[in-house]
DODO-832644 format. One record per residue (C-alpha): x, y, z; residue in three letters; residue number from 0. Coordinates in steps of 0.02 Angstrom, whole numbers, plus 50000, padded with zeros to 5 digits. Layout:
N
[[X,Y,Z],Ala,NUM]
...
//
This chain:
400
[[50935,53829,50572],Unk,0]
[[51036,53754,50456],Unk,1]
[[51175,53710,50547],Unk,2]
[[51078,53616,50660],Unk,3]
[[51027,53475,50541],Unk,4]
[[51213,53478,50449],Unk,5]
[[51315,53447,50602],Unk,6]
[[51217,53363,50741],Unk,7]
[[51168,53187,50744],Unk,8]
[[50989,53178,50686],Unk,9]
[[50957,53062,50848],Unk,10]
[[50992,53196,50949],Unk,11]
[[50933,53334,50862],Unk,12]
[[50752,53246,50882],Unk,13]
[[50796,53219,51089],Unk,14]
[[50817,53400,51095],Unk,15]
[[50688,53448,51010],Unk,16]
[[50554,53330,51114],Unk,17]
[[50636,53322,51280],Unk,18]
[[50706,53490,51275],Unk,19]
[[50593,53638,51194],Unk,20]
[[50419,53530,51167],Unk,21]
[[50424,53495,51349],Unk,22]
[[50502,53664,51413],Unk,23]
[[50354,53731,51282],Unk,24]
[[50241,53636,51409],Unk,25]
[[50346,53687,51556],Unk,26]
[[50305,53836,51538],Unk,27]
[[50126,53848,51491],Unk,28]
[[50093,53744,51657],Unk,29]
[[50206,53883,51746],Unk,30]
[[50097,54022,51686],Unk,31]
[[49926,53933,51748],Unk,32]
[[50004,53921,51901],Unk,33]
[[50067,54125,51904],Unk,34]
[[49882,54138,51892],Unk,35]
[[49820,54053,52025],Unk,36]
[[49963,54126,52140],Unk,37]
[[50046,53944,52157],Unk,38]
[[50247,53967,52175],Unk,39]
[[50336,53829,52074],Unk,40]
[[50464,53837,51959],Unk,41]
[[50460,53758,51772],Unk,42]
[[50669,53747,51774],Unk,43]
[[50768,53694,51905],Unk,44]
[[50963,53695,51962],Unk,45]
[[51037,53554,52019],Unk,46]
[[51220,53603,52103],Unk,47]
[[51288,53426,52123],Unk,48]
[[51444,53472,52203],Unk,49]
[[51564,53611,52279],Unk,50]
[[51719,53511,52183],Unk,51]
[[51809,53595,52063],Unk,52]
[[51973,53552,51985],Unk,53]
[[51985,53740,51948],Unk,54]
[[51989,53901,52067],Unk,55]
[[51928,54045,51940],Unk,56]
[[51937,54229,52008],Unk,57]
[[51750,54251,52051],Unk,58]
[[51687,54101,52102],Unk,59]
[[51556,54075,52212],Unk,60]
[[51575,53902,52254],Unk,61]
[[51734,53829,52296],Unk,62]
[[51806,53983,52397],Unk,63]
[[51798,53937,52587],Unk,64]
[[51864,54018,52735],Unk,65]
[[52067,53973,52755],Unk,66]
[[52040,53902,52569],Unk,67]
[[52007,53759,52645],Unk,68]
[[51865,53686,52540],Unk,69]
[[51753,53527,52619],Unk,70]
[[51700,53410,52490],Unk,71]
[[51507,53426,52479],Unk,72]
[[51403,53284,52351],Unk,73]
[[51190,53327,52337],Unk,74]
[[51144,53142,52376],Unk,75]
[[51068,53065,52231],Unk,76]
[[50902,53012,52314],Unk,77]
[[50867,53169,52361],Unk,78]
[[50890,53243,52196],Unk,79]
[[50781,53089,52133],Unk,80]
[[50649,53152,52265],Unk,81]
[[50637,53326,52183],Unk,82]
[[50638,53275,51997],Unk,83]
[[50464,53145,52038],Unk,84]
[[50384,53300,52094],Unk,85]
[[50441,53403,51971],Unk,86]
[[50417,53295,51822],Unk,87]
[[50213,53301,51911],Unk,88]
[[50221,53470,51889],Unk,89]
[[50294,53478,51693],Unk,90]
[[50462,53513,51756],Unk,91]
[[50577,53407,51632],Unk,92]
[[50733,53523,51592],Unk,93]
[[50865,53520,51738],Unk,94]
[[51034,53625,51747],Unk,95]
[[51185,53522,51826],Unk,96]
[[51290,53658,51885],Unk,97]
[[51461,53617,52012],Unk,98]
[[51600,53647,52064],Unk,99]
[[51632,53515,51911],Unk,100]
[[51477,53398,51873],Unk,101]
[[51611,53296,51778],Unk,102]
[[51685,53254,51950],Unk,103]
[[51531,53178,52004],Unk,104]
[[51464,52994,51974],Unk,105]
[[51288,53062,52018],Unk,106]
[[51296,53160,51868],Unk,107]
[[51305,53018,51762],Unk,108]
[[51185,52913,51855],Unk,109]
[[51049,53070,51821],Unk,110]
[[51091,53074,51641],Unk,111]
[[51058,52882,51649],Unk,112]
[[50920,52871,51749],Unk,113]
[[50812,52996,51672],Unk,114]
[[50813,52972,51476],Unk,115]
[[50607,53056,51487],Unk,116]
[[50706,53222,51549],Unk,117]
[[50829,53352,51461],Unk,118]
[[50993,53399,51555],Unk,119]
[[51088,53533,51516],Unk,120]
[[51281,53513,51603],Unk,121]
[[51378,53676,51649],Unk,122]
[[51549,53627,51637],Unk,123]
[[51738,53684,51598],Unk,124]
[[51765,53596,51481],Unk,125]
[[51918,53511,51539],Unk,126]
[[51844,53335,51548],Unk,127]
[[51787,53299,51374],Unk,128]
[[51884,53169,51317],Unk,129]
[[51832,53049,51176],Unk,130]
[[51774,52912,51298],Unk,131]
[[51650,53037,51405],Unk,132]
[[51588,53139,51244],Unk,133]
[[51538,52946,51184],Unk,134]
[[51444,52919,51320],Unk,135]
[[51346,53090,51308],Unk,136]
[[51326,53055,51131],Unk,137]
[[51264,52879,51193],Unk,138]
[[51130,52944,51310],Unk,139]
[[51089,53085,51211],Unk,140]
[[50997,53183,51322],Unk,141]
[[51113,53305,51376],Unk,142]
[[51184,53481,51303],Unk,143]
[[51341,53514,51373],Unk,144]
[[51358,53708,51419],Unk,145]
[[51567,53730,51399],Unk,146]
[[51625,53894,51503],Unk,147]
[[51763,53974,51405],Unk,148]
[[51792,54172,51438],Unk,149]
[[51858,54258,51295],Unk,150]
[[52037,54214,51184],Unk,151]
[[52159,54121,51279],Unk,152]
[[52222,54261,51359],Unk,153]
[[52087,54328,51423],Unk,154]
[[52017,54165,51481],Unk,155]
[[52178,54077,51569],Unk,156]
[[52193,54239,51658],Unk,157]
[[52028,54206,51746],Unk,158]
[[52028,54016,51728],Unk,159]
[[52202,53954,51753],Unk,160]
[[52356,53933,51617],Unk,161]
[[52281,53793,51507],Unk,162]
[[52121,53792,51521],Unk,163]
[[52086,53867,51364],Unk,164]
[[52165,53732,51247],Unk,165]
[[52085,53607,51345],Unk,166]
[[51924,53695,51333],Unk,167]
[[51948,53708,51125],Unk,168]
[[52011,53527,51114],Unk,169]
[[51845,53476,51219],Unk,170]
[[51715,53571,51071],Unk,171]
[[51835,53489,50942],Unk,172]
[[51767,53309,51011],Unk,173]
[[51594,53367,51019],Unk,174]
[[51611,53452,50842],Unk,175]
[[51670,53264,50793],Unk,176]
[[51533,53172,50879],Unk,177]
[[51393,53286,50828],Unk,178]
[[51344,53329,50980],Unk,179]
[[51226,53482,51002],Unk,180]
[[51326,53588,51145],Unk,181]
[[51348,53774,51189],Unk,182]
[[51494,53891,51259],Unk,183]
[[51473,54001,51400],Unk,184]
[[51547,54159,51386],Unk,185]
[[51552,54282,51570],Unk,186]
[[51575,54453,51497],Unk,187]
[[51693,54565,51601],Unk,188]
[[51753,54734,51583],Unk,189]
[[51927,54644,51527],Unk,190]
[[51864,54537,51384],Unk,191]
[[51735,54648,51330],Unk,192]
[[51797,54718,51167],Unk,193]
[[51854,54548,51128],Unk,194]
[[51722,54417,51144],Unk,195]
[[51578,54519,51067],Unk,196]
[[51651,54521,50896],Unk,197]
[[51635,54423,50728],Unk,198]
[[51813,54344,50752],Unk,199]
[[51773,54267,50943],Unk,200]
[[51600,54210,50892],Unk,201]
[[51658,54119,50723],Unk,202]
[[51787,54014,50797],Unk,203]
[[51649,53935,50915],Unk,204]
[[51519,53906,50743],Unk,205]
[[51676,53839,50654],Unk,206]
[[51700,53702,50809],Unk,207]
[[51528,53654,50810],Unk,208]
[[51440,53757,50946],Unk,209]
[[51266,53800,50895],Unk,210]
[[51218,53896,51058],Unk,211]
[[51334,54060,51132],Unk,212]
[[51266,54088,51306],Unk,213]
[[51328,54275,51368],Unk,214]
[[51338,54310,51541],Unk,215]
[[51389,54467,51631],Unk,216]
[[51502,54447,51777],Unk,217]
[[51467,54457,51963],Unk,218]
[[51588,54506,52090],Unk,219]
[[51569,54360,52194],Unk,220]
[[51658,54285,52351],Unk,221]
[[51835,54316,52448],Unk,222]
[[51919,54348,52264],Unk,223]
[[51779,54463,52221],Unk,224]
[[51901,54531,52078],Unk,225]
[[51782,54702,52066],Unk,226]
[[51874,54773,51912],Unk,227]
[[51796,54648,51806],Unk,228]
[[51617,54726,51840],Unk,229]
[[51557,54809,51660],Unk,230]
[[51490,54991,51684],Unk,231]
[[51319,55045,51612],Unk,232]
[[51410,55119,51445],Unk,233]
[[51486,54946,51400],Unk,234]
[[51298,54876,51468],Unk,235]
[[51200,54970,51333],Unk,236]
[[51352,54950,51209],Unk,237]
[[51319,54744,51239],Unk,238]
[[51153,54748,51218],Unk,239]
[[51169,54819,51048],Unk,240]
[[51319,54719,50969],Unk,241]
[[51203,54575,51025],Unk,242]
[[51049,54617,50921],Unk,243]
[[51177,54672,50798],Unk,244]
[[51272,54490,50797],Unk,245]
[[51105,54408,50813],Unk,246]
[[51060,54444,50634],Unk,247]
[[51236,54409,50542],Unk,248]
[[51292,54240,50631],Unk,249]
[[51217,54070,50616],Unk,250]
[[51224,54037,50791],Unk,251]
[[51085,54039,50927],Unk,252]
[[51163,54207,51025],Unk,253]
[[51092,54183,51219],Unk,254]
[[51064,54331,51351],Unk,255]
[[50935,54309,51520],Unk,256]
[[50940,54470,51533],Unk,257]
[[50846,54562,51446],Unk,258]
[[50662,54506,51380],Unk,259]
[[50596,54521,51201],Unk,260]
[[50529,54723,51233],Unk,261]
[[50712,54742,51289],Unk,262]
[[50669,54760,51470],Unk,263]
[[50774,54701,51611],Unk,264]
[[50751,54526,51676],Unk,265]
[[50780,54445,51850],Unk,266]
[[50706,54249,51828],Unk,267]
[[50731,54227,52001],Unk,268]
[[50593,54375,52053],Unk,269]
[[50493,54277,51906],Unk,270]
[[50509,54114,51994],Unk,271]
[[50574,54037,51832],Unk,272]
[[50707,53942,51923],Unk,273]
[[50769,53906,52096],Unk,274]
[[50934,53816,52141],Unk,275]
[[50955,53641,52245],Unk,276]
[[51109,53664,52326],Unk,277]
[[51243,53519,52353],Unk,278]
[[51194,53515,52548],Unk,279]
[[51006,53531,52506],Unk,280]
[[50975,53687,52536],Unk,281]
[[50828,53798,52409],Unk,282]
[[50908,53947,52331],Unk,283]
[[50838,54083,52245],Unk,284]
[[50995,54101,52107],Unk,285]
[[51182,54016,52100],Unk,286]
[[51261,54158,52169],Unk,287]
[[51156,54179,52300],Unk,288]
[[51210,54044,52404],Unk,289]
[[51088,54081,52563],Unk,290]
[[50925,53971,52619],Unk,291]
[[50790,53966,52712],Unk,292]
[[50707,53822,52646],Unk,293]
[[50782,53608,52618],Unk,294]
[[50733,53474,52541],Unk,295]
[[50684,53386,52707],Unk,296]
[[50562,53519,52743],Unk,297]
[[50386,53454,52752],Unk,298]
[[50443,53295,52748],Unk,299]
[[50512,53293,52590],Unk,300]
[[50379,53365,52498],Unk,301]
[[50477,53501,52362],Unk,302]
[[50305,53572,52273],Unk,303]
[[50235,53609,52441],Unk,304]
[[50413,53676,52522],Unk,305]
[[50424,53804,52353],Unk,306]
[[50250,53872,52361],Unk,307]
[[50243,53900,52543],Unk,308]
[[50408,53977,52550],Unk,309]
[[50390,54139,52637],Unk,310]
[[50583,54183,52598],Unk,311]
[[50577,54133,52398],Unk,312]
[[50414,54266,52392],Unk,313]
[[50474,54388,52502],Unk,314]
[[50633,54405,52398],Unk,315]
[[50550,54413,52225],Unk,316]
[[50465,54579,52305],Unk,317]
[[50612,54638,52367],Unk,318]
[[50690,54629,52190],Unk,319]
[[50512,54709,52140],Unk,320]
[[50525,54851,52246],Unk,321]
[[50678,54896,52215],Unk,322]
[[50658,54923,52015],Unk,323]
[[50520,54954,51903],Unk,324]
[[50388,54821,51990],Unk,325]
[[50342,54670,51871],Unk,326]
[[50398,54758,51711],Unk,327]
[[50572,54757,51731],Unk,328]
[[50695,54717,51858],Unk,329]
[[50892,54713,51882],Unk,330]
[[51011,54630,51989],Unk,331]
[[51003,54664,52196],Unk,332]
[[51160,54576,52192],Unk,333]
[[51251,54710,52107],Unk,334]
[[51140,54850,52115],Unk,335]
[[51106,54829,52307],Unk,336]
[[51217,54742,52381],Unk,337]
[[51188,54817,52572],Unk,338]
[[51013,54826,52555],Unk,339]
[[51008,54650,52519],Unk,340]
[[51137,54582,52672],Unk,341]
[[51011,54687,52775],Unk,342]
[[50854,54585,52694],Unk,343]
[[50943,54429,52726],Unk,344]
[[50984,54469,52880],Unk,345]
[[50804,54492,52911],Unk,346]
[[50759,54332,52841],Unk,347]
[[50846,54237,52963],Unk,348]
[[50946,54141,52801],Unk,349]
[[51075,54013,52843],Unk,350]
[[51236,54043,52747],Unk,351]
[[51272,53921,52610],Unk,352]
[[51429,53970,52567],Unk,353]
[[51564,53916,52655],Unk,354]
[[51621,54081,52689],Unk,355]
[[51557,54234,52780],Unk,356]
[[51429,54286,52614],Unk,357]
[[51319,54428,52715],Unk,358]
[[51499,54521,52782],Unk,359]
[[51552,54507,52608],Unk,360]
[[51386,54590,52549],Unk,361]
[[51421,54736,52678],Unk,362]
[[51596,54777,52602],Unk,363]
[[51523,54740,52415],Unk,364]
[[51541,54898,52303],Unk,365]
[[51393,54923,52196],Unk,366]
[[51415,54922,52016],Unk,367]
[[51273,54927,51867],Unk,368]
[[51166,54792,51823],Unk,369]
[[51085,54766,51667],Unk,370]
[[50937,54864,51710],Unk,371]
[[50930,55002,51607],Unk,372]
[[50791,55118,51621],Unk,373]
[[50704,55240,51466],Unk,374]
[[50853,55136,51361],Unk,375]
[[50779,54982,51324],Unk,376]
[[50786,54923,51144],Unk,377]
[[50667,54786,51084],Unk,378]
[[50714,54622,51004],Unk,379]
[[50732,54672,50806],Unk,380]
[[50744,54513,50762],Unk,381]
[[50592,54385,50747],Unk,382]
[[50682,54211,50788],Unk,383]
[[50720,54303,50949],Unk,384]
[[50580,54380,51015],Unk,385]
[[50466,54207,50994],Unk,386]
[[50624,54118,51078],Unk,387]
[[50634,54227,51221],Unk,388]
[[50418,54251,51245],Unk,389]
[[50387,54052,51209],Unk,390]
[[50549,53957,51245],Unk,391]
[[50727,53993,51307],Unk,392]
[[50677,54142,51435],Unk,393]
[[50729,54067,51597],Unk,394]
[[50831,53939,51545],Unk,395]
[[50996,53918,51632],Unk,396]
[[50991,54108,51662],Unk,397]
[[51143,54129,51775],Unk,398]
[[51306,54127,51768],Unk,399]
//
């Protein structure tokens, strides 16, 4: 892309390229030897460093506790240290940060520092991007910064909190001005949905600099569930064409998880493309999901061996499997099945991550439609995409 080499520092443009797709290229080839000899590992992983968050969006699955009274968690930097040895043995070189804020944290910096063989990608909001921190990302250069904004300013302070948005903006401006490679998030919602899949939302992010748009498609998650955000299954297929449709007008990498490159529904977790380390050690299987059965002092300490022999991890990707259209395709059990899966976990015996009361909040959860969409799936129609989703990005950072 051209864009790439005009407005990113060639320094990092070469990081990304090695550290980021080369080795996720490798990643996953590993990953696939291993599908075939039946060994459960990931070749991504999710760090969540913390449950601090300088924000409270409607929706969020990690900072809501019970009496919104929120303990400060940190994931202790040795043991995230522990996991990356073994993982980096195993090909694993492309980590998420995900909060709460990872900007709040000093272990996020002493990763980014400590690790200049790996490729971090930070989840953030955007509101801590001042010309002193973007220097030091710049610095490192090892590091895409994944900016969550959710639509116009409207649309997104309404969610987000009055402010956020300029903040947000003023954040890409620095990176735009540092030449930073860095992406926006974007969590589609039946509210913003006629807004941020158009020419008009997706320009001002190229103008600014982004050259990755990462779509998600909001879950009703925790005490402020805020169902009337869900999308319904008109606005699901209506998505999934304005993407291939934007795809081939806008020079801008355009990013969905959902969907692979036949246009078949994806879950990565049911894959095992990715599992999440959670900021009090827990394994699990996606960042909503905030249940466990499985830590990182399990086995004494040893990750590879605490993944693979995880009955909980396998007997949840068959779960998903049963529940759709086996390997082919597969939806969202969060969404799609919300009882069914409080019942499964309460099967499994999972200890409750969140804070809250997650499995009573699964039994009152209303169902909406996921992004599997049976005898409707379109295909890729583009060629950039379909090698990008069969060789490279499919799995990456594929939750929101």
């Amino acid at each position: 892309m051209i864009r790439c080499f005009r407005e990113v520092s060639w320094r990092l443009l070469f990081k990304a390229g090695w550290l980021w797709c080369f080795k996720a290229f490798l990643a996953l080839h590993a990953f696939r030897k291993r599908i075939k000899c039946g060994i459960l590992f990931p070749p991504f992983l999710f760090f969540s460093l913390t449950n601090i968050c300088n924000l409270r969006c409607r929706g969020c699955w990690v900072v809501q506790e019970k009496g919104n009274i929120v303990s400060p968690v940190l994931l202790p930097l040795e043991k995230i240290e522990q996991v990356i040895r073994i993982g980096q043995r195993n090909s694993v070189y492309f980590y998420t940060l995900l909060g709460g804020e990872p900007f709040l944290t000093a272990t996020m910096w002493e990763l980014l520092e400590g690790h200049p063989e790996a490729y971090f990608q930070v989840i953030t909001n955007g509101q801590f991007l001042d010309t002193n921190n973007v220097g030091r990302l710049k610095k490192l250069g090892n590091v895409s910064p994944l900016i969550s904004i959710d639509g116009f300013e409207t649309e997104n302070d309404a969610r987000r909190g009055a402010g956020t948005f300029a903040k947000a903006i003023h954040g890409c401006r620095e990176l735009c001005r540092q030449k930073l490679l860095y992406g926006v998030a974007t969590v589609i919602t039946a509210r913003n949905f006629e807004n941020v899949l158009t020419d008009g939302y997706i320009r001002q992010f190229i103008e600014l600099g982004a050259l990755y748009l990462w779509f998600y498609i909001y879950r009703p998650v925790g005490t402020d569930s805020a169902s009337e955000l869900a999308v319904n299954r008109e606005q699901l297929l209506e998505l999934r064409q304005r993407l291939l449709w934007l795809r081939r007008k806008m020079p801008i990498i355009l990013i969905d998880t959902y969907w692979d490159a036949q246009g078949r529904a994806v879950c990565p977790a049911s894959k095992g493309m990715a599992f999440v380390v959670g900021s009090k050690g827990s394994i699990e299987p996606c960042p909503p999901l905030t249940v466990a059965r499985n830590f990182l002092d399990d086995n004494n300490g040893d990750f590879y061996k605490t993944i693979n022999e995880s009955n909980f991890l396998r007997h949840f990707q068959q779960f998903i499997r049963d529940r759709y259209d086996g390997e082919k395709s597969q939806g969202c059990v969060l969404i799609d099945y919300p009882q069914e899966l409080g019942e499964f976990l309460r099967q499994e015996q999972v200890v409750d991550m969140s804070g809250r009361d997650f499995l009573a909040e699964l039994d009152t959860a209303i169902p909406h439609e996921s992004h599997f969409l049976p005898d409707k799936e379109i295909p890729e129609n583009y060629w950039v995409y379909r090698v990008l989703k069969k060789m490279l990005f499919f799995g990456m950072g594929a939750y929101g």
